[in-house]
N, C-alpha and C positions, 0 to 999 in steps of 0.2 A: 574463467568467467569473472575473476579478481579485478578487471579493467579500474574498477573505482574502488578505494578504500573504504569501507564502512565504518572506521574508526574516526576519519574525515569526516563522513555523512553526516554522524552524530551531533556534531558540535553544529550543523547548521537550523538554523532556529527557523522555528514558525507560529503560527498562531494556533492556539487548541480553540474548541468550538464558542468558549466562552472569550475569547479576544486575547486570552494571556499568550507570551512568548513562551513557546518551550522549545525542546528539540529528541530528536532519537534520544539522546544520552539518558534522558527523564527514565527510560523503561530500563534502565541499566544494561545488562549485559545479554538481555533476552536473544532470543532467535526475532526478527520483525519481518512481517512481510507488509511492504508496504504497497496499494493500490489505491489508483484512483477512480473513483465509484462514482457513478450516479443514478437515479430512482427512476429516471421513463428512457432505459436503453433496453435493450433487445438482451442484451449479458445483464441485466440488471439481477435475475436469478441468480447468479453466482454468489451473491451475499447469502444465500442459506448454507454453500457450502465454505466459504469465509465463515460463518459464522460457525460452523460444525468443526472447523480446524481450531477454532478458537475453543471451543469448549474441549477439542479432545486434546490440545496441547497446553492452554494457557497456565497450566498446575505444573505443568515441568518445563516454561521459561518460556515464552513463546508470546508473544503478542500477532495480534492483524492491528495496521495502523492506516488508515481510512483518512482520504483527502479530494471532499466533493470536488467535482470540476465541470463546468459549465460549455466547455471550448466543443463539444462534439456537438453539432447540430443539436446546440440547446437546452440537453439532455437532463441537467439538474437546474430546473429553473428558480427552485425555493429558496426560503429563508433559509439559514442552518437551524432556526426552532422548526422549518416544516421537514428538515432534511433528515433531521434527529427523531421529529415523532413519527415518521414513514419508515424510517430503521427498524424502530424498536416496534411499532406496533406493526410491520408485514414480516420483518422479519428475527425480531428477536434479537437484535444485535447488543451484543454488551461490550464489543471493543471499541473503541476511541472513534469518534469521528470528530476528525478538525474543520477548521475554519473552511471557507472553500479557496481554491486556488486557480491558477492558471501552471498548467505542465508545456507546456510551447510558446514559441512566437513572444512576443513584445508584453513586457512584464511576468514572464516566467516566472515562480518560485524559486528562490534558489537553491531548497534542498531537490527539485525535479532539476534543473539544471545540472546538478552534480548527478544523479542518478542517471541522466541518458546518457551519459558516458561508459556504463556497463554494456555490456553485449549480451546479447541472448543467444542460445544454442545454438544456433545459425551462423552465428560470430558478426547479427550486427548491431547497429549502438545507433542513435541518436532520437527523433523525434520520436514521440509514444504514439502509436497509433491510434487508439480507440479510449474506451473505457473500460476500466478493468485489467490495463497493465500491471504486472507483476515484480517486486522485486525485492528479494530473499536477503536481507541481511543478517549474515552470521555475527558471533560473538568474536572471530578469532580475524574477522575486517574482508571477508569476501561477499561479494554482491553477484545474485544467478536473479536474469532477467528472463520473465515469459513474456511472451504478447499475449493481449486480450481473450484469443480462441481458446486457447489454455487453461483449461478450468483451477480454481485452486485444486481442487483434489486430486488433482492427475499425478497419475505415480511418478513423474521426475519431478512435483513442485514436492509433494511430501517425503521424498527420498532427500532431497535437499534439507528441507527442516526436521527431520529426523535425522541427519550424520548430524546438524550441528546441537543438536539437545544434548544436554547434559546428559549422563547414564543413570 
């Protein structure tokens, strides 16, 4: 499931929720899972248990790195101050939400463009289906993709971020 480097990933920049450029690399060497979130979908619940992975890993290397996206039938329609205070005040969330972006089609991200290159279990790769795609960047440059349906907490997403933690 190594199809993309995550060593690559890193170096591609984006915007954090305050406007600044940053990229993967900023969180050093952690384990990341990165997903693209938004506050009025049907998986929009999955942020409690994001957010539950985050607290039960982020002490031993682990980040969630959160990238609103508007592209599904309209789904994050707010500012990033309404996107941020709906985070924190429904669900608690203390990991990173950035800027919003676009993951498909005309004007893609470019760190989403390098990421649908990975494949998921299934062995396939390209457009991200929904909201709430999944994808596991290790420290040692390997990238494991879920789709949407895929809760975070599902035993192959945290059997993933558990080999790559440190001991």
């Amino acid at each position: 499931m190594a199809a993309t480097d995550s060593a690559d990933l890193r170096s591609i920049p984006f915007l954090d929720a305050e406007g600044a450029e940053r990229t993967l690399a900023d969180y050093g060497d952690k384990v990341l899972l990165v997903v693209n979130v938004a506050s009025k979908c049907g998986l929009t619940p999955q942020y409690e248990a994001l957010e539950q992975l985050q607290r039960e890993y982020g002490e031993r290397g682990f980040s969630v790195v959160g990238f609103p996206c508007n592209q599904f039938m309209g789904q994050e329609p707010g500012s990033i101050e309404e996107i941020l205070e709906y985070c924190s005040a429904t669900w608690g969330v203390s990991f990173p939400i950035n800027a919003k972006i676009k993951v498909n089609g005309p004007g893609v991200a470019p760190l989403y463009k390098a990421l649908k290159k990975a494949r998921n279990p299934e062995g396939e790769r390209g457009l991200v289906h929904w909201n709430f795609e999944k994808f596991v960047l290790t420290p040692t440059g390997d990238v494991h993709r879920f789709r949407p349906s895929t809760k975070p907490d599902d035993p192959a997403v945290v059997s993933v971020i558990e080999a790559a933690l440190p001991a």
